[in-house]
C-alpha positions as CSV (number, residue, x, y, z in Angstrom):
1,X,0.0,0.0,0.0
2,X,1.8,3.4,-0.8
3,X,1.6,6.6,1.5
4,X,-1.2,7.8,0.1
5,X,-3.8,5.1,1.1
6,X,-5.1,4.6,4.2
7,X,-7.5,1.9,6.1
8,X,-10.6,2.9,6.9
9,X,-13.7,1.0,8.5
10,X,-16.5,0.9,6.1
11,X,-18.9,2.5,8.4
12,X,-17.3,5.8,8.4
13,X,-17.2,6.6,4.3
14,X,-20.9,4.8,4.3
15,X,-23.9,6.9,4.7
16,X,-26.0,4.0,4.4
17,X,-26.0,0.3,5.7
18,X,-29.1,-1.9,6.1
19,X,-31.4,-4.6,4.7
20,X,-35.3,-5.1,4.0
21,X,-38.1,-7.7,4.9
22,X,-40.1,-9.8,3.0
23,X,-43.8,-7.8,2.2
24,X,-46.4,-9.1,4.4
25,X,-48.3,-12.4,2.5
26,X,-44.9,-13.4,1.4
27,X,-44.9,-15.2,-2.1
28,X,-48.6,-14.9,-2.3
29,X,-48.4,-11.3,-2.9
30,X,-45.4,-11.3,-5.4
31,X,-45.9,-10.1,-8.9
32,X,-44.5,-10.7,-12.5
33,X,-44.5,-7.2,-13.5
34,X,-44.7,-4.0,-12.0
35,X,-43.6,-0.6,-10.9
36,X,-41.2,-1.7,-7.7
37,X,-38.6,-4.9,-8.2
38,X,-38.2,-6.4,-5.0
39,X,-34.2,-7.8,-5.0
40,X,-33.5,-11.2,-2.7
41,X,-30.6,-12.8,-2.4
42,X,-30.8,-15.1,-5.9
43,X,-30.6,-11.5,-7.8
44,X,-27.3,-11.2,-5.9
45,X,-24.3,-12.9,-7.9
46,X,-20.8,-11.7,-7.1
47,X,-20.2,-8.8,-9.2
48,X,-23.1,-9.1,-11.5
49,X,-27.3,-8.9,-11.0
50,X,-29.3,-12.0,-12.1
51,X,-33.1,-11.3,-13.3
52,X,-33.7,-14.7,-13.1
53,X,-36.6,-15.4,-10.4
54,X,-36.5,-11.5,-9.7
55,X,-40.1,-10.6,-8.2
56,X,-42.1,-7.2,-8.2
57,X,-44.4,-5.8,-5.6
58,X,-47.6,-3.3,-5.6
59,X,-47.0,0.7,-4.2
60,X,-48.5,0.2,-0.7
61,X,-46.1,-2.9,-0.1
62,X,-43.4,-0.9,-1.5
63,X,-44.5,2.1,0.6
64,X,-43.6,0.2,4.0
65,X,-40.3,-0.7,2.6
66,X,-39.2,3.1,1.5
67,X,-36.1,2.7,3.8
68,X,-34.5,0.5,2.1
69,X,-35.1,2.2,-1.4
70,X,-32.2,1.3,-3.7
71,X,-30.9,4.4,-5.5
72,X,-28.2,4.3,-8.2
73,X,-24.8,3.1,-7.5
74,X,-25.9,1.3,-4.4
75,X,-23.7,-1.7,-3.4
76,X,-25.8,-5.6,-2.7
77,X,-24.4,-7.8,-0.3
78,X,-26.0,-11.0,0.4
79,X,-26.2,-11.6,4.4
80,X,-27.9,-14.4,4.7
81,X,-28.0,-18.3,4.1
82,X,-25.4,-20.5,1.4
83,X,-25.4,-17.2,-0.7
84,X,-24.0,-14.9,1.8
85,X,-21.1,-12.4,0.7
86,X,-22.0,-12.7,-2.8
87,X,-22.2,-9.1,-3.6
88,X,-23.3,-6.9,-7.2
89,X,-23.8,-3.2,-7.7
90,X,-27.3,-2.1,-8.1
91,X,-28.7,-2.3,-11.8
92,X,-30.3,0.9,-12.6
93,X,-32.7,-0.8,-15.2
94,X,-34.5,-2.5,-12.6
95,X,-34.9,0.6,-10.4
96,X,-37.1,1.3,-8.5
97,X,-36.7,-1.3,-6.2
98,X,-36.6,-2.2,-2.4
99,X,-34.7,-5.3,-0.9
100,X,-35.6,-8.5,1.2
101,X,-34.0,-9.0,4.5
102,X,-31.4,-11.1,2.8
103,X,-29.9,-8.5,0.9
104,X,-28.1,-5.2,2.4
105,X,-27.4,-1.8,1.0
106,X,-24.2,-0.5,0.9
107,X,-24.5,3.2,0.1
108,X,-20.7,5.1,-0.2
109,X,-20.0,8.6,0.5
110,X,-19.1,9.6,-3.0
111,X,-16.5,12.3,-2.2
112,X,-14.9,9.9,0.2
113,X,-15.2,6.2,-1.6
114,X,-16.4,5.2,-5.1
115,X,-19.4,2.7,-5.2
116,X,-17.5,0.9,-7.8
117,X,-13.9,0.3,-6.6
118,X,-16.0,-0.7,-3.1
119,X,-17.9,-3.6,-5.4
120,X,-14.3,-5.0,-6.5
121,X,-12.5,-4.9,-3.3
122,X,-15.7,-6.6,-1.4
123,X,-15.4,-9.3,-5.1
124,X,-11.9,-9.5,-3.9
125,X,-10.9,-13.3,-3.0
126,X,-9.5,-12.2,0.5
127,X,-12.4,-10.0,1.1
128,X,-14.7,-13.0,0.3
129,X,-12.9,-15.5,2.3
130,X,-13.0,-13.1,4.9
131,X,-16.7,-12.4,4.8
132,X,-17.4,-16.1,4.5
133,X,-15.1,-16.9,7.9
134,X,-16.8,-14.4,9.7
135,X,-20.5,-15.3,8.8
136,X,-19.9,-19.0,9.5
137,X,-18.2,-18.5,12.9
138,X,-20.6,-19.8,16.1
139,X,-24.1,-19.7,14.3
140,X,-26.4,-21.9,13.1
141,X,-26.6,-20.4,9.8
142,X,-24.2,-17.8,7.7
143,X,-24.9,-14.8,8.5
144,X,-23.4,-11.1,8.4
145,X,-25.0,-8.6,10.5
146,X,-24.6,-4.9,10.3
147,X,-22.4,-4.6,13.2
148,X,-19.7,-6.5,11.1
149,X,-20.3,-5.1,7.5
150,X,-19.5,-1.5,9.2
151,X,-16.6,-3.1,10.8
152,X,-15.0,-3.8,7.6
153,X,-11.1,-2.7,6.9
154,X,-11.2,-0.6,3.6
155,X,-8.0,0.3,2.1
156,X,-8.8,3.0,0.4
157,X,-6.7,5.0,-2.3
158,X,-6.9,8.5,-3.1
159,X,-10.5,9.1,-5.0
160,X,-9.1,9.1,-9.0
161,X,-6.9,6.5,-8.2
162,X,-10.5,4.7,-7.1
163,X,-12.0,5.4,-9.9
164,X,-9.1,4.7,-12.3
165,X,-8.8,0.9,-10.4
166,X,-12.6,0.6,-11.2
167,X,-12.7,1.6,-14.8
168,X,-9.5,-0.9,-15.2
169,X,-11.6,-3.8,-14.2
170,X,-14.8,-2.8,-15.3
171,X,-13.6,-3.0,-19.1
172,X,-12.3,-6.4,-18.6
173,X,-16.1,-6.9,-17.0
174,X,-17.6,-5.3,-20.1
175,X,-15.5,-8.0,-22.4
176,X,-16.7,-10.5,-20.2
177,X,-20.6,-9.6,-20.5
178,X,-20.4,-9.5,-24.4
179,X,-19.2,-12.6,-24.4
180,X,-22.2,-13.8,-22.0
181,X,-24.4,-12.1,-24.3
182,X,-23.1,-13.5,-27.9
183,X,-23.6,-17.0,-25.9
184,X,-27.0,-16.3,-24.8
185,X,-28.1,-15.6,-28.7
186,X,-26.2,-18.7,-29.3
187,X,-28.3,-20.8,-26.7
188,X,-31.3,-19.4,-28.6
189,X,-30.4,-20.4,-31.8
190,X,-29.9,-24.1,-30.5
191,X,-33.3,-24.1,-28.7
192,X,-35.1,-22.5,-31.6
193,X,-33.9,-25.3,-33.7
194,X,-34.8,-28.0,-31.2
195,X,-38.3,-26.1,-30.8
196,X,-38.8,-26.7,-34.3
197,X,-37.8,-30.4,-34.9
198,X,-38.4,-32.0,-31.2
199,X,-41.6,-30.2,-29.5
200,X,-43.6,-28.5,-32.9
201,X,-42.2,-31.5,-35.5
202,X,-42.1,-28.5,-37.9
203,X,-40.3,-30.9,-40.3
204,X,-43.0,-33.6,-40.2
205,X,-45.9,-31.3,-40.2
206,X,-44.5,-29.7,-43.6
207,X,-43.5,-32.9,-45.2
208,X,-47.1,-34.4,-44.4
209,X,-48.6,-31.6,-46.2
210,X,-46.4,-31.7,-49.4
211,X,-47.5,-32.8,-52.3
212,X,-44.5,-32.6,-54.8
213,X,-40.6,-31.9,-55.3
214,X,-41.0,-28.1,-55.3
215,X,-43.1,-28.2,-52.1
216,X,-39.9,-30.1,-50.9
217,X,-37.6,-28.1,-51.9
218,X,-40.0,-25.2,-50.8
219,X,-39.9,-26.7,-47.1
220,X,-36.6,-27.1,-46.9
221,X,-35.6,-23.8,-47.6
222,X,-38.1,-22.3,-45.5
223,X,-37.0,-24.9,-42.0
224,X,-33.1,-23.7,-42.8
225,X,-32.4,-27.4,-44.0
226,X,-30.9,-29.2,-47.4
227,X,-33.6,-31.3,-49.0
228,X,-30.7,-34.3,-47.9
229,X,-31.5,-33.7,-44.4
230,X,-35.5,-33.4,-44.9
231,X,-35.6,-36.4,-46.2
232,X,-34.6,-38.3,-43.1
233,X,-37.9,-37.3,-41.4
234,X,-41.0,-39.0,-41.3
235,X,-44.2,-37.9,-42.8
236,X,-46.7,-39.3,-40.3
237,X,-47.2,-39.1,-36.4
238,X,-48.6,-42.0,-34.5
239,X,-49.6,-42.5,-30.6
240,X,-47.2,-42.4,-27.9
241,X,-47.3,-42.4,-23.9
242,X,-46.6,-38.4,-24.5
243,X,-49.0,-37.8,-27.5
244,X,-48.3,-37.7,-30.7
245,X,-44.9,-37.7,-31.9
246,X,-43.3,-38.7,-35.5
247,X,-43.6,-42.7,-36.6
248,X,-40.6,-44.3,-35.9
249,X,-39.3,-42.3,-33.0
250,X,-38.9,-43.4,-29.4
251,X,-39.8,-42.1,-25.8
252,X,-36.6,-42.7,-23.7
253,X,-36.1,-42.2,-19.9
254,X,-33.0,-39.9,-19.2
255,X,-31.4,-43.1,-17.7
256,X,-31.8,-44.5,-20.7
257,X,-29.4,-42.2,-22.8
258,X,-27.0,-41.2,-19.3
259,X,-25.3,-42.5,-16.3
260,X,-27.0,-40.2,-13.7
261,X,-24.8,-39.6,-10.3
262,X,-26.6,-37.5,-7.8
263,X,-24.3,-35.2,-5.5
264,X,-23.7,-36.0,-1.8
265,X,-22.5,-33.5,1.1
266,X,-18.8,-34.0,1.8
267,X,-17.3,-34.5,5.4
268,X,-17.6,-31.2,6.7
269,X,-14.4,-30.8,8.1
270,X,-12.8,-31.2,4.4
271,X,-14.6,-28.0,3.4
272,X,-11.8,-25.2,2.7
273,X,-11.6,-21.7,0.7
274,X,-7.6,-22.5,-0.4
275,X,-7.9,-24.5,-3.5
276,X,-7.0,-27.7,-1.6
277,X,-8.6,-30.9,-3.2
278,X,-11.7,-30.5,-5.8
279,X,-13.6,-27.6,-6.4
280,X,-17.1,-28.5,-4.5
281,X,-20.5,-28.1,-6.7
282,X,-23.5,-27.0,-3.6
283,X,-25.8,-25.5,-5.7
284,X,-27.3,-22.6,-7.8
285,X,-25.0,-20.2,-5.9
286,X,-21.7,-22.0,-7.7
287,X,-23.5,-21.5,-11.3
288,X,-23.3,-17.9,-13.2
289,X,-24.0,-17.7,-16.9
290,X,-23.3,-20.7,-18.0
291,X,-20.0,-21.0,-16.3
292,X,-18.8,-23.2,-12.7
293,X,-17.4,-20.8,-10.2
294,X,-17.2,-22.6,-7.0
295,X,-15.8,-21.2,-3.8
296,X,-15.3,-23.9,-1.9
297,X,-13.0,-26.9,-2.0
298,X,-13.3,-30.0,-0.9
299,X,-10.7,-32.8,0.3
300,X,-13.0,-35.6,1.0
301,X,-15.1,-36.0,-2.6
302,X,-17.7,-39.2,-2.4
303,X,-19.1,-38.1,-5.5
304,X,-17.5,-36.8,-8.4
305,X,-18.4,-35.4,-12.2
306,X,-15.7,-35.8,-14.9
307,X,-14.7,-33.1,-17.4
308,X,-17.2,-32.8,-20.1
309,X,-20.4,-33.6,-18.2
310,X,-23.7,-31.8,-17.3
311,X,-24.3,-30.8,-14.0
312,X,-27.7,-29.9,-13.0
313,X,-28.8,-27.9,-10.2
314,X,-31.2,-30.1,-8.4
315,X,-32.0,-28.5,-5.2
316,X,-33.4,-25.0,-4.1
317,X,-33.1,-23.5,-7.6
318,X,-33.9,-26.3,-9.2
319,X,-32.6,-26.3,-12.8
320,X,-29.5,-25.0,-13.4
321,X,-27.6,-26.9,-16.3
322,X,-23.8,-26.3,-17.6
323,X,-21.2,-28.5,-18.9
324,X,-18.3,-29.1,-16.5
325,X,-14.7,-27.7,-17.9
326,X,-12.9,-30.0,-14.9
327,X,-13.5,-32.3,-12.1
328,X,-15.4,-31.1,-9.6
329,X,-16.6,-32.8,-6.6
330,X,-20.4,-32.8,-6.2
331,X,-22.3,-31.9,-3.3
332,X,-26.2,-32.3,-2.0
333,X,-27.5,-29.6,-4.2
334,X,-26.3,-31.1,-7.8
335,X,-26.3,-33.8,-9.6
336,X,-24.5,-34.8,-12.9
337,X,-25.4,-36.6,-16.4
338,X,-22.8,-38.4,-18.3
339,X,-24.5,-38.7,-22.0
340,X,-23.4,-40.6,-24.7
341,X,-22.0,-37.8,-26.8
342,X,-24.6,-38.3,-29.5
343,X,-27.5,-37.3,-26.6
344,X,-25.4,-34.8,-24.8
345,X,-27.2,-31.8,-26.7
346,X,-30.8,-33.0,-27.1
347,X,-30.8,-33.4,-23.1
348,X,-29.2,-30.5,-22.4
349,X,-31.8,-28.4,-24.3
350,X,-34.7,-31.3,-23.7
351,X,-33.6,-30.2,-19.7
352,X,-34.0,-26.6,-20.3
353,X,-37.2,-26.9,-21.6
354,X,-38.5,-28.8,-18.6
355,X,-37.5,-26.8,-15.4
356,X,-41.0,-25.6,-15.1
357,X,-42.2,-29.0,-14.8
358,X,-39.8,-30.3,-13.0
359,X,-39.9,-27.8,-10.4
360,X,-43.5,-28.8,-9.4
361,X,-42.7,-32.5,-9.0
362,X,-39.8,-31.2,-6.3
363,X,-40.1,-32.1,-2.6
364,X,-38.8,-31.2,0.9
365,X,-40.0,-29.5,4.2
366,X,-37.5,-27.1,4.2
367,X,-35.4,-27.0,1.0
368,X,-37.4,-28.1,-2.1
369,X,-35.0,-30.9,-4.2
370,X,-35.7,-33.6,-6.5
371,X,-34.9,-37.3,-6.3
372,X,-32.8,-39.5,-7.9
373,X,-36.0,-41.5,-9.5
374,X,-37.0,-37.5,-10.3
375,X,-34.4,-36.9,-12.6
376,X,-33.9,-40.5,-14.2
377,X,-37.5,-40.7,-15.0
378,X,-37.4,-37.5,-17.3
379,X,-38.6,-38.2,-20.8
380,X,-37.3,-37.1,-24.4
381,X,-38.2,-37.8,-27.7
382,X,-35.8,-39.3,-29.7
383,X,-35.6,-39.6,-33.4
384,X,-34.3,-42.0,-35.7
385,X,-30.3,-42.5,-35.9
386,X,-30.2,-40.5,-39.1
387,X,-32.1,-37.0,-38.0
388,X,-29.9,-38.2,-34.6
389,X,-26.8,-37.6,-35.6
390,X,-27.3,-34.9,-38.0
391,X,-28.6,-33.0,-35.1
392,X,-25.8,-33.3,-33.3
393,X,-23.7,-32.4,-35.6
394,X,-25.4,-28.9,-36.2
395,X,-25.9,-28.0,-32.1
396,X,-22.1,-29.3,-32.1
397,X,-21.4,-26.3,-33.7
398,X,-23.2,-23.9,-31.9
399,X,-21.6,-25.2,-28.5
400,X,-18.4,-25.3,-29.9
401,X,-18.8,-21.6,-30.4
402,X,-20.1,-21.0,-27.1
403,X,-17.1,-23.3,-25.2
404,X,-14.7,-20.8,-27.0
405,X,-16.7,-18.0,-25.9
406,X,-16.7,-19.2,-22.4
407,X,-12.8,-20.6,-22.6
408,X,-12.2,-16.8,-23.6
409,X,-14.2,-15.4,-20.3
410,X,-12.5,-17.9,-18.2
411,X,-9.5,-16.2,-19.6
412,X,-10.6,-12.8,-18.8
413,X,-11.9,-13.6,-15.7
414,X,-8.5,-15.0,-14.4
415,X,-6.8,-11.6,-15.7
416,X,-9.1,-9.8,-13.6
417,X,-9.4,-11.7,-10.7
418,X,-5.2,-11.9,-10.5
419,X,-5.5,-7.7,-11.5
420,X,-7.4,-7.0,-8.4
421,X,-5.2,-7.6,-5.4
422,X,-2.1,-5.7,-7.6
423,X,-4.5,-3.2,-7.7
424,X,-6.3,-2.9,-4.4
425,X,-3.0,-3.0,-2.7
426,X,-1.5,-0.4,-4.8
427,X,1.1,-3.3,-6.2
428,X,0.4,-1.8,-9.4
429,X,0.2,1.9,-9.7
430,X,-2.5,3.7,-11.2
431,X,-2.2,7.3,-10.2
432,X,0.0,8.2,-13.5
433,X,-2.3,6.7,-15.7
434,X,-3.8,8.8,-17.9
435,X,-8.0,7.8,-18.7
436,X,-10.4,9.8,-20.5
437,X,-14.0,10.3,-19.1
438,X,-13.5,8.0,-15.9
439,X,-16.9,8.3,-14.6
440,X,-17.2,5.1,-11.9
C-alpha cells in the first residue's frame, strides 16, 4: 500500500447500511411485472445482478419498505443463508426497487469512496474469504450482521486513483458480458432449432402436407435445412405415452441415454476456501451464466463429475444446467449426467425446456430438491439415428462456439481476478495513468 492510502472502516465513508423484509403475505403477494422490483438474495451474484426469479411488488407494499429504497450506484451484499457475501452493484434498469432481509445496502460517500472500486474490493478473494469466515463463525446459519459489514477494513486510495482501479476492471467486466451475451443468442439459436424439430415437429408437419418436389424443396428452404436432411424425417405421427410424436421415433427415460450420479454432502471438516482438493458443486449459488465458479473446495469427494459432463442444479433453484470444464466434486445440491455424446445436446436443451415441470414434482419440508427416481424418470423424444446424428452435428457447432466463448471469459476472468489484489493493494500503480472520461 503506498503513503497515500489509508484503512478505513467501512462505516465511516458509508452513509448508508441496512437490509429489508419480506412484504407481508410473502410469495402470495409477489408479482410478474410491475412498478417496484423487490431484489432477494438469488438477484445477488458476485459482481453481477441476475433477473432470473426477480419478483415485483404493488406501491402500498413498496410504501412500507421506503427505507431500504435502492438508489443508483448502491452496493448488494448477500447476508444471509449459502449465498451470503455474494455481492453486485445495483442495476439501474430495474430501479425502482426495495430489498428483502437477505440482501443489504451499501450506500458510499461519493466524495470519500467510489461505489465501484467498493464492489471489486468486497469481489476480492480475501475480502470474500474473509466475509465467508466471519459469517460461519458460532451460528447456526451464515450470517453477516450490520455490526460486522460496518466493521470492515477498507484500504482506500486516493479518490481518482478509485475510480481509475474501477474503470480498469470494469472494461475487462464489459469484455466478459459481451461474451455472455453472444452466448445467450447462441443458446437461442440451438433451442429454436430444437423447438422446431423436437416439440412442434415442424419438419414432419411440412413434409405431411407436401404434395410434390418443389413443395420439398419449398420446405426445406423455409425450415433452414438441405432437402438431404429433410428427407430423413418421417411424414406421419402416431400414438405415444406423450402424444403424438413422428412414426418411428422413441420415448426414452433420461437413464436410458446417461449415467446419472446424484451429488452427496462431503465431510464437513474437508470443506476449505484454499484451492485444496476438488472444487465443490452446492448448488445454484456456484452457477453464473453458464460457467462453474465454486468457492469452496473440498478434500474428501464421495461423489465426483468428470470433465465434459452436465451438471444440473437439483436443489433449491432447481434447474440450473452447464457443462463441466474440470473435475469437480459434487455436493447435496447437484447432480451430474454423463451422455453418450450423440445425446449430450438434445438433453441439455430437452432439460432446459422442462424446469418448469420439473420444479412442481420437487419435494422437501425445508429445501425443495428432486430425487434421484426425479431426474432419471425425465422423458425425451428421440428420433431415428439419421435426424440423430445430424442434429448433433449442427448443435455441435453452436456449442463449440459458445465453449470458445466461455474458454475466452475464463480467460478474462482469471486476468481480472489476478488484477485485483495488484490493484487494491497499490502493487500496481495507477495514479499516473492517464483515462479519458472516468466516470465510476
Amino acid at each position: 500500500m503506498t503513503s497515500e492510502w489509508e484503512n478505513v472502516k467501512l462505516g465511516n465513508v458509508t452513509s448508508k447500511i441496512g437490509s429489508g423484509s419480506t412484504p407481508r403475505g410473502g410469495s402470495k403477494v409477489y408479482l410478474k411485472d410491475g412498478e417496484y422490483a423487490l431484489f432477494r438474495s438469488q438477484n445477488v451474484l458476485n459482481n453481477s445482478f441476475s433477473k432470473n426469479g426477480l419478483v415485483y411488488i404493488d406501491s402500498e407494499a413498496a410504501k412500507k419498505l421506503q427505507n431500504v429504497n435502492i438508489e443508483r450506484s448502491d452496493v448488494l451484499l448477500n447476508i444471509t443463508g449459502d449465498s451470503v457475501a455474494r455481492v453486485c452493484k445495483a442495476p439501474c434498469e430495474y430501479l425502482p426497487a426495495r430489498v428483502n432481509q437477505h440482501v443489504a445496502i451499501i450506500r458510499t460517500i461519493p466524495s470519500k469512496l467510489d461505489s465501484s472500486y467498493l464492489n471489486y474490493y468486497l469481489n476480492s478473494r480475501s475480502m470474500q474469504n474473509y466475509m465467508l469466515t466471519i459469517a460461519s463463525a458460532g451460528a447456526t446459519r451464515n450470517a453477516l450482521t450490520k455490526g460486522m459489514i460496518e466493521d470492515f477494513d477498507i484500504s482506500v486510495p486516493p479518490l481518482q486513483t478509485q475510480k481509475k482501479i474501477a474503470h480498469i476492471l470494469s472494461t475487462l467486466d464489459d469484455k466478459i458480458e459481451l461474451n455472455r451475451k453472444m452466448n445467450r443468442t447462441l443458446e437461442e439459436m440451438a433451442q429454436a432449432l430444437f423447438k422446431s424439430w423436437f416439440v412442434d415437429f415442424d419438419p414432419v408437419h411440412a413434409k405431411a402436407n407436401a404434395s410434390s418436389d418443389a413443395d420439398f424443396d419449398r420446405i426445406a428452404k423455409e425450415l433452414g435445412i438441405s432437402r438431404e436432411i429433410l428427407d430423413l424425417f418421417p411424414d406421419e405421427f402416431e400414438e405415444s405415452e406423450l402424444g403424438m410424436i413422428p412414426r418411428g421415433w422413441d420415448i426414452k427415460r433420461l437413464d436410458d441415454l446417461s449415467k446419472v450420479t446424484m451429488g452427496q454432502s462431503p465431510n464437513g471438516d474437508s470443506y476449505n476456501y484454499n484451492c485444496n482438493g476438488l472444487p465443490l458443486l452446492n448448488g445454484a449459488a456456484d452457477f453464473k451464466d453458464g460457467i462453474l465458479i465454486p468457492k469452496k473446495f473440498t478434500t474428501d469427494s464421495k461423489r465426483k463429475a468428470n470433465h465434459g459432463e452436465l451438471v444440473f442444479c437439483i436443489r433449491a433453484t432447481i434447474g440450473l444446467l452447464t457443462y463441466t470444464d474440470t473435475e469437480y466434486s459434487l455436493g447435496r445440491g447437484v447432480a451430474s449426467i454423463n451422455a453418450h455424446n450423440l445425446h449430450k445436446e438434445l438433453i441439455y436443451l430437452g432439460l432446459d425446456r422442462k424446469i418448469e415441470r420439473l420444479k412442481s414434482t420437487a419435494t422437501g419440508s425445508v429445501i425443495i430438491g428432486l430425487k434421484k427416481d426425479d431426474v432419471e424418470s425425465i422423458n425425451f423424444v428421440v428420433p431415428n439415428d439419421d435426424v440423430m446424428e445430424f442434429f448433433h452435428l449442427m448443435q455441435r457447432s453452436i456449442f463449440d462456439r459458445i465453449k470458445i466463448n466461455t474458454s475466452q471469459t475464463q480467460a478474462l476472468q482469471k486476468t481480472r481476478d489476478t488484477l485485483i489484489p495488484k490493484l487494491l493493494s497499490g502493487e500496481l500503480d495507477v495514479s499516473e495513468l492517464e483515462l479519458d472520461n472516468v466516470t465510476h
